[in-house]
C-alpha positions in Angstrom: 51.4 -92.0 -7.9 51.7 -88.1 -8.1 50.7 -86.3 -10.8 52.6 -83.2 -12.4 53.4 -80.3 -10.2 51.1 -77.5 -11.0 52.9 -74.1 -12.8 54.0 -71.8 -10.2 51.7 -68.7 -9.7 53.8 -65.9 -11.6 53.8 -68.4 -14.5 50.2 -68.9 -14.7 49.3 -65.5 -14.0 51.4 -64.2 -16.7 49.7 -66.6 -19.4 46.4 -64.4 -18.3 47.6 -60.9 -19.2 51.1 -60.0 -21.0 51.2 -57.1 -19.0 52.3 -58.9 -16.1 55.3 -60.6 -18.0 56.5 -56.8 -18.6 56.1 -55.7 -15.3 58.3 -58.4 -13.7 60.6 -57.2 -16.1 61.4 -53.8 -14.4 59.9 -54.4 -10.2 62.4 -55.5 -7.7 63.4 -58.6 -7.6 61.0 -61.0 -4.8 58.7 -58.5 -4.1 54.9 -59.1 -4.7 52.7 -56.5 -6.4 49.1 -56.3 -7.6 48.2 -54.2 -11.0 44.8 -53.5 -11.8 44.2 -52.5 -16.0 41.6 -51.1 -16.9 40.5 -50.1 -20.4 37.3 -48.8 -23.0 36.3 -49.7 -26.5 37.6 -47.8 -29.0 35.1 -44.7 -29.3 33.9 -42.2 -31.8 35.1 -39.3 -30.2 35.5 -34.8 -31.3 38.8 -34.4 -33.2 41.7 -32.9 -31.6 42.9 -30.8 -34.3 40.5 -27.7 -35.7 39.7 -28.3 -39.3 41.3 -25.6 -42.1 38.6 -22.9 -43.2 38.6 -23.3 -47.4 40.4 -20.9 -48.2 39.5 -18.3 -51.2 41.5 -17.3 -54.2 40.8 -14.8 -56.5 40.9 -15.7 -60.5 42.9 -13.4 -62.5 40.7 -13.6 -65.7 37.5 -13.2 -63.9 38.1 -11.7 -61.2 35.9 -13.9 -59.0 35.9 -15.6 -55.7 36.0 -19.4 -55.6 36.5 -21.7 -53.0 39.4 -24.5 -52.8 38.5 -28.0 -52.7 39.2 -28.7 -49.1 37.5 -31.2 -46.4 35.6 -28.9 -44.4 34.6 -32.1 -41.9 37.8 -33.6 -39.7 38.5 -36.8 -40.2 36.9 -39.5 -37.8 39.0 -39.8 -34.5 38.8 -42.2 -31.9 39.3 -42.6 -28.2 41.1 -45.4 -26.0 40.9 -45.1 -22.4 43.3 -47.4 -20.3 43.4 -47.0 -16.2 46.2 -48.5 -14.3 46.9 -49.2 -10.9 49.6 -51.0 -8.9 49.0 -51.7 -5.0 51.2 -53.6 -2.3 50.2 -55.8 1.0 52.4 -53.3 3.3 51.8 -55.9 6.6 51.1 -59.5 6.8 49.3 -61.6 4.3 46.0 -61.3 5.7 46.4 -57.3 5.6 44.3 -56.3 2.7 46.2 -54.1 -0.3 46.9 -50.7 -0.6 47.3 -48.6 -3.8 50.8 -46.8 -4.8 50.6 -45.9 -8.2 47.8 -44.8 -11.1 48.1 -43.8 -13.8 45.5 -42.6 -16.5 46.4 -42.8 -20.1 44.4 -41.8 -23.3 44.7 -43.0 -27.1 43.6 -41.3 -29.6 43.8 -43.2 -33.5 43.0 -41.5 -37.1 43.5 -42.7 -40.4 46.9 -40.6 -40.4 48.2 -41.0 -36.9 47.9 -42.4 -33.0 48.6 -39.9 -30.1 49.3 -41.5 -26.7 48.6 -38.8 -24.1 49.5 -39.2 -20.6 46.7 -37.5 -18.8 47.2 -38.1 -15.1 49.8 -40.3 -12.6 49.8 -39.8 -8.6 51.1 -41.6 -5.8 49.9 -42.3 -2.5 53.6 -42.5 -1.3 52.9 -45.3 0.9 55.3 -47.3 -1.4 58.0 -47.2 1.4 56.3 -49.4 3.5 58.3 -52.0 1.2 61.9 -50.9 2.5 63.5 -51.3 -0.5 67.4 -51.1 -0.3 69.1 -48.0 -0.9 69.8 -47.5 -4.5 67.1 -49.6 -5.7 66.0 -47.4 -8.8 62.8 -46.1 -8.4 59.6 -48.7 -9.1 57.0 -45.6 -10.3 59.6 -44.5 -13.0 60.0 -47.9 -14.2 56.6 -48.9 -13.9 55.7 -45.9 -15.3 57.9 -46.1 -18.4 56.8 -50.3 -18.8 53.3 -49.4 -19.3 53.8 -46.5 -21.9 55.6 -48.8 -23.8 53.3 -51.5 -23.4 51.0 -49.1 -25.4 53.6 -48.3 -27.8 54.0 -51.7 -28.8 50.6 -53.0 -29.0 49.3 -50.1 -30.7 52.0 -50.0 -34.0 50.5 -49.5 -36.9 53.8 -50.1 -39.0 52.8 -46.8 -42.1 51.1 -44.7 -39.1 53.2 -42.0 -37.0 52.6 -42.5 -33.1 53.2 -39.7 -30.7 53.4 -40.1 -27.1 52.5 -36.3 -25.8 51.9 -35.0 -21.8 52.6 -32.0 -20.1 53.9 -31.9 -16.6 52.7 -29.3 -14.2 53.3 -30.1 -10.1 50.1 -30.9 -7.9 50.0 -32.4 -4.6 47.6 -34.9 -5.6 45.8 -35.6 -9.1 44.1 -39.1 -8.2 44.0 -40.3 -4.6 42.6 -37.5 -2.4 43.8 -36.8 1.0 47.2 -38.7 -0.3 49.3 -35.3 0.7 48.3 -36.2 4.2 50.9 -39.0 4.0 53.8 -38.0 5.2 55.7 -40.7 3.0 54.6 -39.1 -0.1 57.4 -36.8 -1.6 55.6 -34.1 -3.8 57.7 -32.8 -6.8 57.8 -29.4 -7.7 57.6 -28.0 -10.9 61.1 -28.4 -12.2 61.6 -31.9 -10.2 59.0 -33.3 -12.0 59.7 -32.0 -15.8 63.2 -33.8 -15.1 61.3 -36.6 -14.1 59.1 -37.1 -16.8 62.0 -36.6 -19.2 63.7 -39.2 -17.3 60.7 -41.8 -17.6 60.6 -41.5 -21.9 63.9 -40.9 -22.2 63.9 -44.6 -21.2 62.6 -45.6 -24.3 65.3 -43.5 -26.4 68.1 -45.2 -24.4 69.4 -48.3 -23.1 69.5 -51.8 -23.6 65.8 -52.4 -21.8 63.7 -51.2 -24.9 66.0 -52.0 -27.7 62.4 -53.7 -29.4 61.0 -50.7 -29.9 63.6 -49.0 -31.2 64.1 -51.7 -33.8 60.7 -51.7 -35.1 60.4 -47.8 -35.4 62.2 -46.0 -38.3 63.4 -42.9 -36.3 62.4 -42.1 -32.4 62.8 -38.1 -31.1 61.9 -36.1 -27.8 61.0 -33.1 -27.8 60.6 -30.5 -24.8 59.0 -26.9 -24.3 58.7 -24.9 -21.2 57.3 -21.7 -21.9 59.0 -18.9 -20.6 62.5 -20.2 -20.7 65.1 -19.6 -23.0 66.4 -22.8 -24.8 69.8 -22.8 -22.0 67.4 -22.6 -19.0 65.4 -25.5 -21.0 68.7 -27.5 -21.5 69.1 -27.9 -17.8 66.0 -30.7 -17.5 66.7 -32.8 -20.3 68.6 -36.2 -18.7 72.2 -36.0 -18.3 73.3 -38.7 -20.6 75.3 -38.4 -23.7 72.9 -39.3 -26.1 70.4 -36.7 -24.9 71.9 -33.6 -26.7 70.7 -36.0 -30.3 68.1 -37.6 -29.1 66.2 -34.6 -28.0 65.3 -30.9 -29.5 64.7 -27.9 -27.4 61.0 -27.3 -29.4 58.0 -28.8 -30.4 56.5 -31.2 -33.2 53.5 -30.0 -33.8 54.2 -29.3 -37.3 54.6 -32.9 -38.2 52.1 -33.9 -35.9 48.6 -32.5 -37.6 47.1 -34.9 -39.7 46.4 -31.5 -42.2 50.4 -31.4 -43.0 50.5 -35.2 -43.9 48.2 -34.6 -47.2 49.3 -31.4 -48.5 47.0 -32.7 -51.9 43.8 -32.5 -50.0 44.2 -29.7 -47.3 46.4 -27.4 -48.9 50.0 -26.4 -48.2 48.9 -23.1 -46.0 47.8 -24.5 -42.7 47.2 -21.9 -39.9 48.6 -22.9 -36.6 44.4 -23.3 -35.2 44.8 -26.6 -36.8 48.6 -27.7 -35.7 47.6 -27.7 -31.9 45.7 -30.6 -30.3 43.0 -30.0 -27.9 43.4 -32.8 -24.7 40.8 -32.6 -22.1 42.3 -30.3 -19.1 45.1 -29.6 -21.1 46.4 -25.4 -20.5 47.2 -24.9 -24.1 43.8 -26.5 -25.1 41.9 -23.5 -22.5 44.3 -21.2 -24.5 43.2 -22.0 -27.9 39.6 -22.2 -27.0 39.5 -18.9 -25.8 41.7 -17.3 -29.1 38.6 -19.7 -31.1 35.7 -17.7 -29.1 37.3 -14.4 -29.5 37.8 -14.7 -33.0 34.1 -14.0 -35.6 33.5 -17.1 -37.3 34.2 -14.9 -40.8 37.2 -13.5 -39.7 38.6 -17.2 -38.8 37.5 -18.4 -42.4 39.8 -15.6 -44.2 42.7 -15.0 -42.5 42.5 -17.2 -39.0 43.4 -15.7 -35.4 44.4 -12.1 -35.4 47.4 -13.0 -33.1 49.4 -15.2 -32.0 50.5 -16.3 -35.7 53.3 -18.5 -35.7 54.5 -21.1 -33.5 57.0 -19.4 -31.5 54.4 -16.5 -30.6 52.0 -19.1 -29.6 54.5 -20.8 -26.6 55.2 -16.9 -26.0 52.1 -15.8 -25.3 51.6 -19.1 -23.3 54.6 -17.9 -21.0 52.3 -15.8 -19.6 49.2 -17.7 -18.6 48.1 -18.3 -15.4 49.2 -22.4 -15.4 52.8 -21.0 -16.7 53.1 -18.1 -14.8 53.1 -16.8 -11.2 56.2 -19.0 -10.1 55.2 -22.3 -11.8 56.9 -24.4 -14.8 54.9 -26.4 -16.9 56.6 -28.3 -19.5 55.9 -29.9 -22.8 57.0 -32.7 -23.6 56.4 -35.3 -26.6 58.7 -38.6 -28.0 57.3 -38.7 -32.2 57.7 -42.9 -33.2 58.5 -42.5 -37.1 57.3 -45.4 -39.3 59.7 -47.6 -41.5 60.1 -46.1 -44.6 58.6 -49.1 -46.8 59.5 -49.3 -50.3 56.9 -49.1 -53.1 55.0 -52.4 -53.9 55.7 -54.2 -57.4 52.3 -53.2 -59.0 49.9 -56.1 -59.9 49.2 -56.5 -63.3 46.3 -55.3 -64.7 43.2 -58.0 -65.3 41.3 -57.7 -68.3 37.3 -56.8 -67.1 36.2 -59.3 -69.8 38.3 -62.1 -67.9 36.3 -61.5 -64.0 33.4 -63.5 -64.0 30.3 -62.0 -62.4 29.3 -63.4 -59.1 26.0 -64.6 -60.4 28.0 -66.1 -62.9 30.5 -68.0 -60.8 27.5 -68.9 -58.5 25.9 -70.6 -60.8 29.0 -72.3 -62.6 28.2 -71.4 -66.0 30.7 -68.5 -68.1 29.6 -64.8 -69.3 31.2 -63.0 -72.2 30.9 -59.4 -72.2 30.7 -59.2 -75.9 27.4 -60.4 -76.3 24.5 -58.6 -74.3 21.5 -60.0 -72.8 18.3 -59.6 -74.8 14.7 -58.4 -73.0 12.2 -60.9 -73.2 8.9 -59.9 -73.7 7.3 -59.9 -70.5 9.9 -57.4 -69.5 10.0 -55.3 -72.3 6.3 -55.1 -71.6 6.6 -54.5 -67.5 9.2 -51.7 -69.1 6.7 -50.2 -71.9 3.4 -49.9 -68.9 4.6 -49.1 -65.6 1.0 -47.6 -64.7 -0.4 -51.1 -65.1 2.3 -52.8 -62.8 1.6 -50.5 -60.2 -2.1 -51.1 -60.6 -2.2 -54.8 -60.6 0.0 -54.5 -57.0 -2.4 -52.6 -55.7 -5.3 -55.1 -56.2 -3.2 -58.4 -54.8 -4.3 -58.7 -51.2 -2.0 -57.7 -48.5 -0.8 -61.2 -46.9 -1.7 -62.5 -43.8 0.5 -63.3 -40.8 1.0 -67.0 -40.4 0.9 -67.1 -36.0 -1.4 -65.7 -33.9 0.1 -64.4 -30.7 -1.2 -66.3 -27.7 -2.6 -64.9 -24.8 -0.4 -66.2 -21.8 -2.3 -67.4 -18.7 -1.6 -68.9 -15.5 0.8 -68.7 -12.7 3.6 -65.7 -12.9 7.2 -67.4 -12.1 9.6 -65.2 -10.9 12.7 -65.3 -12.7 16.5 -64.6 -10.9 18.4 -61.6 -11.7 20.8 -61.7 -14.2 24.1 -59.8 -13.6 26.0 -58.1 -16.7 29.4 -59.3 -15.4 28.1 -63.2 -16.0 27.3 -61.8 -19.4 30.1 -59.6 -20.9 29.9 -59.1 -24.2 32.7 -61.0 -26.0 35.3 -58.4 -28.7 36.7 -60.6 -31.1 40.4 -60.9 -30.4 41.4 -58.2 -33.2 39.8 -55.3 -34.1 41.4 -53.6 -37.3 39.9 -50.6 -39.2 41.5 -47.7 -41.0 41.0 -45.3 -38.1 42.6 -47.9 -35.2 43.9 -50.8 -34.2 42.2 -53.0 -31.3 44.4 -56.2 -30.7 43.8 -58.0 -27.5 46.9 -58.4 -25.5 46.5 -54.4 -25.4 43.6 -54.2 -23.6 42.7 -54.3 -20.2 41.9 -57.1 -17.9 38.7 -55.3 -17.6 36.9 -53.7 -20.9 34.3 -51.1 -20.3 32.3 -48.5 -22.3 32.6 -45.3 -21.7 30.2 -44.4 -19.7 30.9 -46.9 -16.8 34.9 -45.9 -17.0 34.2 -42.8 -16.2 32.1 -43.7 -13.3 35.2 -46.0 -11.9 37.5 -43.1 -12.4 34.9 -41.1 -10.1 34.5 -43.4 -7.8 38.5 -43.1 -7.1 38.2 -39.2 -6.9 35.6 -39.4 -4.1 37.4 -41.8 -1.7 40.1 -41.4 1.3 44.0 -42.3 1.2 44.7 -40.0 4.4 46.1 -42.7 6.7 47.1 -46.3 5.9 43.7 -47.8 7.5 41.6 -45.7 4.9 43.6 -46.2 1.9 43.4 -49.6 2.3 39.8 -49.7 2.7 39.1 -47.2 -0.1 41.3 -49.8 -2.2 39.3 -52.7 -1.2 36.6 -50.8 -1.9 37.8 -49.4 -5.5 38.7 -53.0 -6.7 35.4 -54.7 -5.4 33.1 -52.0 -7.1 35.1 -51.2 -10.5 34.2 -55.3 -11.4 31.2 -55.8 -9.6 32.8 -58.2 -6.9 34.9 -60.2 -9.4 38.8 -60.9 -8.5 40.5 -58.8 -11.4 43.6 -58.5 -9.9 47.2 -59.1 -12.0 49.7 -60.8 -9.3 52.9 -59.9 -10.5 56.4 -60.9 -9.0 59.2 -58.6 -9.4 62.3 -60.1 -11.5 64.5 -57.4 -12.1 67.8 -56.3 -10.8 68.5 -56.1 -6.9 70.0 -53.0 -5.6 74.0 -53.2 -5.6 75.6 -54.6 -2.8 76.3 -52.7 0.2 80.5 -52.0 0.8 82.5 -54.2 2.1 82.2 -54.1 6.1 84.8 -53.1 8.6 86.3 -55.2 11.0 86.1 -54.6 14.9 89.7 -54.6 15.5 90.2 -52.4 12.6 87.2 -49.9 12.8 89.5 -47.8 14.9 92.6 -48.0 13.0 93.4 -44.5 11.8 96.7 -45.6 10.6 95.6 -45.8 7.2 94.7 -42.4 6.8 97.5 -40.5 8.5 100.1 -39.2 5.6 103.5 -39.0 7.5 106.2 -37.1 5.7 108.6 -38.2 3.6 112.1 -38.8 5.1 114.9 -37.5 3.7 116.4 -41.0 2.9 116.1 -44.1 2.0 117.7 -47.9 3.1 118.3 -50.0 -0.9 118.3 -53.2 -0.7 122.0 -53.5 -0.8 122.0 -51.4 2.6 124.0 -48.6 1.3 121.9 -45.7 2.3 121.2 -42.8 -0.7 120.9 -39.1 0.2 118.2 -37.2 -1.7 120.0 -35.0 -4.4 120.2 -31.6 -3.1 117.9 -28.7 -3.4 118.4 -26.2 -6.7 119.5 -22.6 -5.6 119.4 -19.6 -7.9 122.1 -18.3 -9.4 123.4 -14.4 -7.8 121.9 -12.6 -10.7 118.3 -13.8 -9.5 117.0 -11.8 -6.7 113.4 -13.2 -5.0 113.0 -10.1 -2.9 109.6 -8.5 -2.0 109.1 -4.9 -3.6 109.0 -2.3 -0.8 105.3 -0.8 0.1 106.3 2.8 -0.7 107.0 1.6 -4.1 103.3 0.8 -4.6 101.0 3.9 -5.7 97.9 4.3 -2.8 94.9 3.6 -3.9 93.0 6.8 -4.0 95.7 7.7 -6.9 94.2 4.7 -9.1 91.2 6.1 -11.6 88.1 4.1 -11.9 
């Protein structure tokens, strides 16, 4: 008797992690990949936005300085680090994996907002040992824009903004070194790759593939700023679709996006632009405003802010002219703002009577209070009230109590005990995490959870190995995978369900692959044989009348040329 047939492997696999149910979405259809996620604890981290000096304002009757009532502290920020990688078996199955794709991604949650920064993606470019078919859209966009909407959607917060925010500047390699070795891999430059990035969000804005999001988002925008160029050179890299010209502004949020312009009540309505622009580690407008910060006395920041730039617009000028937008190179901006629901006011609860709550040391006990009558002192309290010196003096005199176990002294032989690995011991998150400055739900995290420390020593590890040829790329991802988890399988098998490339055109027969018959256009006769047989003369040709003459002016006619003024 046979029992049932076991799940297939893409089915059981994708009950482990939801990523992988997303990723088949989008990879081509039948082909085998391997993702790798990994992700941190929500941590305390520094703010991105520079907190508003108070302010001071003069009083008219007294003439006096006094300071506004403003936070001087930023409000508490977090940090959510997620890693991900996708590798391929390029030969047989016994040939070990090989990584194509990473991509680096930051989250950073406040009590007003969450900010999805894109901080790094490479390629090894070994990605064509697959030989997809020709016009097979590309699986790092779509991987690319899967995952950044993975993050979108497990990190709503449905009355918090969320802003997805990178900026694109061209590199030959950001995460695999010795990668631009590979021949395969087809480097970007600086305009390709602001097109391209514009191409992977503007996935989210369009299409039938993330309706989802849309629907559960009040209002979704893009936003795009390369310094330097004029808003019609800027035009020219936003996708050619014909939703782009409304879906996307030639400028940046960053108004809207500081937390300080969301409570106008408690920081003011004059916000200098130090505190509209967020700070992201190895970010060039971050080095800008760091060096504007040190360049600035601390008094002369608290009464009137930077000397210059002072608006907006100067700021992204002056950028044009900094060394990563400058000298030949683009860097763009780019940002896609996820606008909450607009919810409608709550009915308010009615108001409870005080009187009516019973104390918990009332309900505890099961008996009722009544707030109109007050509890009497007995005496032995109004006397512990009337001679605190002799309290204090009969406390002193008690003796001090003695411990109850003696430790014993351990003899005999010393056992050796086996050592205990921290991968057999992971400490187990609850499966929701919620908290006014994030939200920590499990099916966003990653298949492997560190702290922060030991990401940062897996993202290190990557940096110091070899993707050069195929032989070391695939042993510096053996070794990548085996070290990150301490020599646990964390692998995500996913298998690619979407769309096949379109068929290739009809082909040609032999006996007709040399028939030029087709293409030959023979002229047109001057008649015709009806069906009847009677044969029809074409009607005949139009002449002009004798008062029309077609004849060519004579050259001496003409004036010459050097009688022509200039």
């Amino acid at each position: 008797m046979s029992g049932p047939k076991p799940a297939p492997d893409n089915a059981r696999i994708a009950n482990l992690h939801p990523l992988v149910a997303e990723l088949a979405k989008v990879l081509p259809k039948d082909h085998k990949f391997t993702a790798h996620h990994l992700s941190t604890t929500p941590t305390a981290t520094d703010h991105l936005f520079h907190p508003p000096a108070p302010k001071l304002k003069v009083s008219r009757e007294t003439a006096t300085q006094s300071k506004e009532r403003r936070p001087s502290k930023p409000p508490k920020t977090y940090c959510e680090k997620h890693f991900l990688t996708v590798s391929i078996r390029p030969g047989e199955e016994d040939s070990g994996q090989v990584l194509v794709l990473g991509l680096e991604v930051y989250i950073y949650t406040t009590s007003f907002s969450t900010i999805i920064f894109v901080s790094k993606a490479d390629s090894t470019g070994y990605l064509n040992l697959l030989d997809l078919p020709k016009g097979t859209s590309s699986p790092i966009r779509e991987v690319t824009t899967c995952f950044v909407a993975f993050l979108i959607s497990n990190r709503r917060r449905p009355t918090k903004q969320l802003v997805v925010n990178l900026f694109a500047r061209s590199q030959s390699q950001y995460l695999f070194p010795g990668s631009v070795k590979n021949n395969g891999k087809h480097v970007l430059d600086d305009r390709g790759l602001v097109k391209w990035w514009c191409r992977v969000l503007n996935g989210m804005l369009e299409g039938n593939d993330y309706s989802e999001i849309r629907k559960s988002w009040g209002g979704m925008h893009g936003y795009l700023v390369i310094p330097g160029l004029d808003d019609y050179e800027t035009r020219a890299f936003l996708p050619r679709t014909s939703m782009a010209s409304t879906n996307w502004t030639l400028g940046d949020p960053l108004a809207i996006m500081s937390l300080y312009t969301k409570d106008p009540t408690t920081f003011g309505r004059d916000i200098h632009i130090r505190s509209l622009i967020p700070t992201y580690p190895d970010d060039p407008k971050a080095r800008f405003v760091e060096e504007l910060e040190e360049s600035t006395p601390q008094k002369a920041k608290l009464l009137r802010g930077w000397a210059s730039p002072k608006t907006l617009d100067q700021f992204w000028e002056m950028m044009a002219f900094r060394q990563e937008c400058s000298s030949g190179r683009l860097t763009g901006f780019i940002w896609v703002v996820f606008e909450p629901q607009v919810v409608p006011n709550p009915i308010p609860a009615p108001v409870i009577s005080a009187a009516v709550i019973p104390t918990p040391e009332a309900s505890f006990s099961g008996t009722r209070t009544n707030d109109s009558t007050t509890r009497q002192p007995d005496q032995q309290e109004t006397a512990s009230l009337a001679a605190p010196s002799t309290l204090s003096s009969t406390l002193a005199m008690r003796p001090k109590p003695q411990p109850k176990y003696k430790k014993k002294k351990k003899s005999g032989p010393i056992i050796p005990r086996k050592p205990r690995f921290k991968t057999h011991h992971r400490v187990q998150f609850p499966k929701l995490v919620e908290t006014p400055y994030y939200y920590w739900p499990e099916n966003g995290r990653g298949q492997v959870v560190l702290n922060d420390n030991d990401y940062k020593r897996a993202v290190e590890l990557l940096l110091h190995l070899e993707f050069g040829t195929l032989a070391q790329a695939i042993a510096s991802t053996a070794r990548w995978t085996k070290d990150v988890n301490m020599g646990k399988d964390w692998a995500l098998e996913v298998i690619g369900q979407g769309a096949t490339a379109p068929p290739p055109s009809t082909p040609i027969n032999d006996s007709t692959a040399n028939d030029l018959s087709t293409m030959i256009k023979r002229k047109r006769s001057t008649s015709y044989h009806a069906p009847d047989g009677a044969t029809l003369s074409t009607p005949a040709v139009n002449t002009l009348g004798g008062n029309f003459s077609c004849k060519k002016p004579k050259l001496d006619t003409l004036k010459p040329i050097d009688s022509l003024h200039m």
